[in-house]
C-alpha positions in Angstrom: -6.1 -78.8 46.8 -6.3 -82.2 48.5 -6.7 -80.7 52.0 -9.9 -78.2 50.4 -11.1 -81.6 48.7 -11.3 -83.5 51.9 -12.7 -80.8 54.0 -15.2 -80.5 51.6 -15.9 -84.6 51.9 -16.2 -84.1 55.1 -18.5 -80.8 55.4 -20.7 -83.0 52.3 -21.2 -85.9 55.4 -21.9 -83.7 58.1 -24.7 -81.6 55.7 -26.3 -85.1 54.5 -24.7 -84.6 50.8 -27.2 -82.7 49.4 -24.6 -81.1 47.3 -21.4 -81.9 45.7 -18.6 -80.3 47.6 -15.7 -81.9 45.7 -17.2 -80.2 43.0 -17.3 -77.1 44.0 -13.7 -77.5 45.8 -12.5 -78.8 42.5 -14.2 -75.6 40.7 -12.1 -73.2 43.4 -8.8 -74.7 43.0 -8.8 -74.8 39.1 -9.9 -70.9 39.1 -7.3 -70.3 41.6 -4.7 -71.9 39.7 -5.8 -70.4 36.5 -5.8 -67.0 38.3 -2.0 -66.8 38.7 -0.9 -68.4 35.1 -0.8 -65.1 33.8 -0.7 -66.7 30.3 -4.6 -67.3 30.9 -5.0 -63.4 31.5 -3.6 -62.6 28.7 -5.6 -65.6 26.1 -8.5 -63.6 28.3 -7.7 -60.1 27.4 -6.8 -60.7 23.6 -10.2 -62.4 23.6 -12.2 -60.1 25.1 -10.4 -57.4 23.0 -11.1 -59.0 20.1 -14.8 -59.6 20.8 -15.7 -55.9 22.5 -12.8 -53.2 21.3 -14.6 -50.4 20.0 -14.5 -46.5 19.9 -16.1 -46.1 23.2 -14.6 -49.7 24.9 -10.9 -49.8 25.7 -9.2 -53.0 25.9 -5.5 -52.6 26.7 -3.2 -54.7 24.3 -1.3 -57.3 25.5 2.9 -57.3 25.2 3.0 -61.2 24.6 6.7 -60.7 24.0 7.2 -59.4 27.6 4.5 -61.8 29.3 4.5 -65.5 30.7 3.1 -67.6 33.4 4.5 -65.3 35.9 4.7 -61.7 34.5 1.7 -60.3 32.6 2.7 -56.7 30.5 -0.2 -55.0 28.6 -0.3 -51.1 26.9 -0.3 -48.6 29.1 -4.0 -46.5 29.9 -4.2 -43.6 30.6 -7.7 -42.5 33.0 -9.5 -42.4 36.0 -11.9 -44.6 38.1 -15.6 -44.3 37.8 -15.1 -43.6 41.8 -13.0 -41.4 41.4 -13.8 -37.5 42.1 -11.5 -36.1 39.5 -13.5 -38.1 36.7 -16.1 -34.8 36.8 -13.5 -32.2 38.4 -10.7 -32.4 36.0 -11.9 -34.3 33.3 -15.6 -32.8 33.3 -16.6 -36.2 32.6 -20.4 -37.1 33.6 -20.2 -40.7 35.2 -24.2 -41.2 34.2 -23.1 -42.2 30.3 -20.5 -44.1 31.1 -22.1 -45.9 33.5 -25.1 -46.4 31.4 -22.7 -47.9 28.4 -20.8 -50.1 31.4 -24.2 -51.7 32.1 -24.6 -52.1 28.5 -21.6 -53.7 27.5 -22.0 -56.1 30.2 -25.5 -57.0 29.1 -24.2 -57.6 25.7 -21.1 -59.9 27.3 -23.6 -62.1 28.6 -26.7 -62.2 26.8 -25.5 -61.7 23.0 -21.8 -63.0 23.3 -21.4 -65.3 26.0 -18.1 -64.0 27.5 -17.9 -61.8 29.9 -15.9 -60.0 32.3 -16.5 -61.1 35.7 -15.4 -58.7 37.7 -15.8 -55.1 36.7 -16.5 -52.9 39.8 -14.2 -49.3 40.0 -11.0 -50.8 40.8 -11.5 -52.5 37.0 -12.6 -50.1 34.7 -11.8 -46.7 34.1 -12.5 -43.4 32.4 -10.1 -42.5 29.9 -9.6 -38.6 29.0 -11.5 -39.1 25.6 -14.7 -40.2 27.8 -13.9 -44.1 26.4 -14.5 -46.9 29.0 -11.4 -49.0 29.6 -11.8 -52.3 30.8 -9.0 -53.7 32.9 -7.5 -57.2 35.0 -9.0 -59.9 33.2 -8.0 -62.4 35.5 -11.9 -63.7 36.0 -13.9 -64.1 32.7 -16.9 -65.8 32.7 -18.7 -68.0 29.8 -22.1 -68.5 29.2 -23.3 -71.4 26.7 -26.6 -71.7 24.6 -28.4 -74.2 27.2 -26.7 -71.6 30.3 
């Protein structure tokens, strides 16, 4: 963190300080660090649950008996990725609705809730065999305020 903060300092001199480096240095380390205190995740994951579980949005449940800073265990889902060829082959799954309700969801997350999930590209959501979309890692959330 210190080294980031002073290369930042000195990038800020070099550009003229027209921005606030330390800021933004600041900003990187504490999502960093937040990143791999698993106990975060989890506050994430229950909260995001809480605010979007539905019967077409999975939110896998969070083991807090088995979790800490260090170890993260949630319920188990099963499904494939929106990528993934077998979501039409083997599921007979068509993507176009489920992408539709993914871009939904994440237009609600923003502009009606104000907490969102940060990161959702194929690797973080998934199909499960009832056609449901499961959202997964919740390692970057997002927050949007009022004045935001």
């Amino acid at each position: 963190a210190h080294v980031l903060r002073w290369l930042a300092a000195i990038i800020q001199k070099v550009m003229s300080g027209r921005s606030d480096l330390r800021a933004v240095a600041d900003q990187l380390v504490g999502r960093i660090l937040e990143e791999i205190d698993y106990r975060h995740e989890a506050a994430y994951a229950t909260r995001f649950g809480q605010l979007y579980r539905s019967e077409v949005v999975v939110v896998p449940r969070i083991l807090q008996s088995h979790s800490t800073s260090k170890v993260l265990t949630m319920e188990w889902l099963d499904g494939v990725s929106l990528a993934d060829p077998r979501l039409t082959e083997e599921l007979g799954i068509d993507p176009e609705p489920i992408i539709e309700l993914g871009v939904r969801c994440s237009l609600e997350q923003m502009l009606e809730r104000g907490f969102f999930h940060a990161d959702p590209h194929p690797g973080n959501l998934m199909v499960t065999p009832q056609g449901q979309l499961a959202y997964l890692d919740f390692g970057m959330m997002g927050s949007l305020d009022a004045p935001t």
